[in-house]
N, C-alpha and C positions, 0 to 999 in steps of 0.2 A: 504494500500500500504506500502509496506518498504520502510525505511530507503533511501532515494535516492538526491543526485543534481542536480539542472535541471539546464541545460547551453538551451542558445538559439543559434539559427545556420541559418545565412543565406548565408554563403558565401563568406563573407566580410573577410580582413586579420586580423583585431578585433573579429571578430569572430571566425576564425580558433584557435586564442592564447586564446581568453576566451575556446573553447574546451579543448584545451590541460593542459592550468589551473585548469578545473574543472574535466577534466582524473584523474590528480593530485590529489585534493583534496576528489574524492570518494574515491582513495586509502588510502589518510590518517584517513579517518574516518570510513575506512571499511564498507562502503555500495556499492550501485548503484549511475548508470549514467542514465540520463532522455534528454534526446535529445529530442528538440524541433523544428521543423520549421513549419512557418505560413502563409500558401499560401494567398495571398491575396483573398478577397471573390469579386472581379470582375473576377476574371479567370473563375468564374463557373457563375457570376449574369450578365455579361455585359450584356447591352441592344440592343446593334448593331450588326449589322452582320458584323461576322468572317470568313477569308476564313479557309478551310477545313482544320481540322489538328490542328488548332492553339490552342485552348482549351487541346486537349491534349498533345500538344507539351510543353505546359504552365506545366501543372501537372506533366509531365515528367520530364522538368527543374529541380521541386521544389524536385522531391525525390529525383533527383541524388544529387542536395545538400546536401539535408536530409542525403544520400548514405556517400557522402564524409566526411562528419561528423562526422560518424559512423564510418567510416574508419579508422579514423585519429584518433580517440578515442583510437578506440583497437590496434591499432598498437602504442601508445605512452604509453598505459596502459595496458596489455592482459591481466591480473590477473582480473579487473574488467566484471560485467556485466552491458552490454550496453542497455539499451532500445531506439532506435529512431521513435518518432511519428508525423506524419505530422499531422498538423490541419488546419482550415479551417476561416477565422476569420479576427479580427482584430489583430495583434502583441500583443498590451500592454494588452484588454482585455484578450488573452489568457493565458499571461505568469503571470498574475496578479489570474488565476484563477490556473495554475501550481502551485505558491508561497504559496497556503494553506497548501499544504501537505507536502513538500520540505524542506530539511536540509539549504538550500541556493537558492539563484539565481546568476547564474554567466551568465554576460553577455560581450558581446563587446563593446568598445567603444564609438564605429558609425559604422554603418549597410551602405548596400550597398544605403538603401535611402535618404541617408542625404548629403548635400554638401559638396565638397571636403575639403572648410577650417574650418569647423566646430571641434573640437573639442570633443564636445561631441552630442552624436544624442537624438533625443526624446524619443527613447523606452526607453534609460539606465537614463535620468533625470524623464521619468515616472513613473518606476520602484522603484528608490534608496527613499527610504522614504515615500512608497508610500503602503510596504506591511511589515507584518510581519514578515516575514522570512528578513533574511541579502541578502544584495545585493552584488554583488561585481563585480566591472565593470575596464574591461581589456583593455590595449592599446594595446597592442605589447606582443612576445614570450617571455620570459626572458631567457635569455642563462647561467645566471651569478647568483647563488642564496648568500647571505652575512649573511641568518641565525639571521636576527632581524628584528621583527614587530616593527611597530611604533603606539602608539594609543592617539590621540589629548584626551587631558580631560581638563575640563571646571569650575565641581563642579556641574553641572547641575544633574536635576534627571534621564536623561539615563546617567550617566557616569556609573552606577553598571550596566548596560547590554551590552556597551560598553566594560569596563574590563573585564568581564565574557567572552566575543566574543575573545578579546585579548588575555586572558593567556592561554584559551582554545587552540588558535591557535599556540601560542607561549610553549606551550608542545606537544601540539603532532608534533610539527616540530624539539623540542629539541634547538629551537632560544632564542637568548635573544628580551627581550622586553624594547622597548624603550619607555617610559614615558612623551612626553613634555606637558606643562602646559606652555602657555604664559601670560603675565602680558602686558595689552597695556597703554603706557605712555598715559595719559591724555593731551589735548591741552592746554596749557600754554600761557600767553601774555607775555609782555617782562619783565615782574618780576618774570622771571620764577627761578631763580636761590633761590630765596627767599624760594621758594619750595622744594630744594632741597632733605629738610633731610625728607620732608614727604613722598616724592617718594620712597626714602631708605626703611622710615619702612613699607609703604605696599609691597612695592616687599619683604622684609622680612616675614610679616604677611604672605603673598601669597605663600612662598617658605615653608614655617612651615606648612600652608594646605593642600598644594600640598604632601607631605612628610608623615604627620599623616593618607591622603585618601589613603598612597599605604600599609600603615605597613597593615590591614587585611589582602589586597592579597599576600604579601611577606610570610605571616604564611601558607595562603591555599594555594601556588603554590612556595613550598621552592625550587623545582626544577628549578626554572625558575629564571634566571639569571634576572637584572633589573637595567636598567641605568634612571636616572631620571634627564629630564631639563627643569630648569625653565629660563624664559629670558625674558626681555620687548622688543616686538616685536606684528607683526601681525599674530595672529593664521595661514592666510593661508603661508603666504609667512617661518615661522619657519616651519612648517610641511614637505610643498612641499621640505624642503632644506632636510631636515633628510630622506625625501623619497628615496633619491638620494643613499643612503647605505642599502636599507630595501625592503625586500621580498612583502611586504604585508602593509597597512596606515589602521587603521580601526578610525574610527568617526559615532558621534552620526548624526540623523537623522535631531535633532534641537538641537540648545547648549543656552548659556544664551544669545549671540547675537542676536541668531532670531527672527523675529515677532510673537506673539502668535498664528496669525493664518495663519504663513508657515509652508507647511509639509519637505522643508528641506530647513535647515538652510542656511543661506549666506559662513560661512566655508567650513561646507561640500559640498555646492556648490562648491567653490572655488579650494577646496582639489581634487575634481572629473576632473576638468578642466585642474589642472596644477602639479599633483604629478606625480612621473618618477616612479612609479611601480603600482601595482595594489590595487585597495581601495574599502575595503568592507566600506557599509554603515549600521548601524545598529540600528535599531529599538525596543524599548523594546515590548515584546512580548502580545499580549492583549492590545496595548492603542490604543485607539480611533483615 
């Protein structure tokens, strides 16, 4: 199969804007588009009787989603080629078997099955960290673009497939790239002042690491503009604030925060739940 992104599509206004984002992004990488929707597999297995019609009034529903999709693709994109497939299934099993072949997965937020206050739905936390390919999960249309990625780094060993994910996207958008790196203050008793100058020299230490881990990428991506902050804070809440000016957040899948055996980290959790633009999650490619 070429070169393609697959967005998933049910309907949802999270949905709609992840289409349009991922319109977007096959244009930037000059490939195709993969349209996805996944009828539930009771529409075709129920066990009770249905009055007449309903079965395929169901299947009906599901293409004209499918349909509108499709639509709204190539009317926001024309230049692109569109492929829309309906399938048959479970959501995450299907989109997780899409993610093999796939430049990306772009998804919506929260789908039409998930409660209203939710924030983020199941598919897009089953997804994010969960496959190979980059995830990137959409709240809302963006109307307004500012021309800078933001990408959280930790020192962990996906921050090199993290950066890679970043600068890649931060040239072919022609953006600058924003760099933060947070340093979290340790809990202190009340002789904390005593501490003082040893706080200094680690967030120093921290700031001279953070600065020697970006010079490589400055040499391989000299096109690419590059602001770098370091600050003692908490990873989510400094991210989520930088989102607030930035196209795109991308973060690793697990950082040095995470438990050994979660497949996505507590930041990146975090970052998914409460950043004001849209947040690719990224996975190094082959790990277990």
């Amino acid at each position: 199969m070429t070169a393609h992104v697959v967005v998933g599509a049910d309907g949802s206004p999270p949905s709609q804007a992840a289409v349009e984002w991922a319109a977007d992004d096959a244009v930037r990488r000059g490939c195709s588009l993969r349209i996805v929707h996944v009828c539930a597999p009771w529409i075709y297995d129920i066990p009770l009787q249905t009055p007449p019609g309903f079965r395929d009034s169901m299947v009906e529903y599901c293409q004209d989603v499918l349909d509108a999709a499709a639509n709204l693709a190539r009317a926001h994109a024309p230049q692109i080629e569109v492929e829309a497939v309906r399938e048959r299934g479970r959501t995450v099993e299907v989109l997780r078997r899409e993610a093999e072949d796939a430049e990306q997965v772009v998804l919506g937020s929260r789908g039409l099955g998930g409660f209203t206050g939710l924030l983020l739905g199941s598919v897009s936390l089953a997804l994010a960290g969960h496959v190979a390919a980059p995830v990137v999960v959409v709240r809302k249309a963006q109307r307004r673009t500012h021309d800078e990625i933001v990408v959280g780094f930790d020192g962990s060993s996906e921050s090199e497939a993290v950066f890679q994910y970043a600068f890649e996207e931060a040239a072919m958008r022609k953006a600058r790239l924003h760099a933060v790196h947070t340093v979290q203050a340790p809990v202190l008793g009340p002789y904390a002042a005593a501490y003082t100058s040893l706080i200094d020299d680690a967030f120093v230490t921290e700031r001279r690491l953070a600065t020697e881990t970006l010079i490589p990428w400055r040499e391989r991506y000299p096109q690419v503009e590059i602001r770098q902050t370091v600050v003692i804070g908490h990873p989510v809440a400094v991210i989520c604030e930088a989102s607030q000016a930035a196209d795109l957040v991308v973060v690793g899948s697990r950082g040095l925060g995470g438990a050994g055996s979660a497949v996505l980290g507590s930041v990146s959790h975090g970052v998914l739940h409460h950043a004001h633009c849209p947040v690719a999650v990224v996975r190094p490619r082959g790990k277990a």
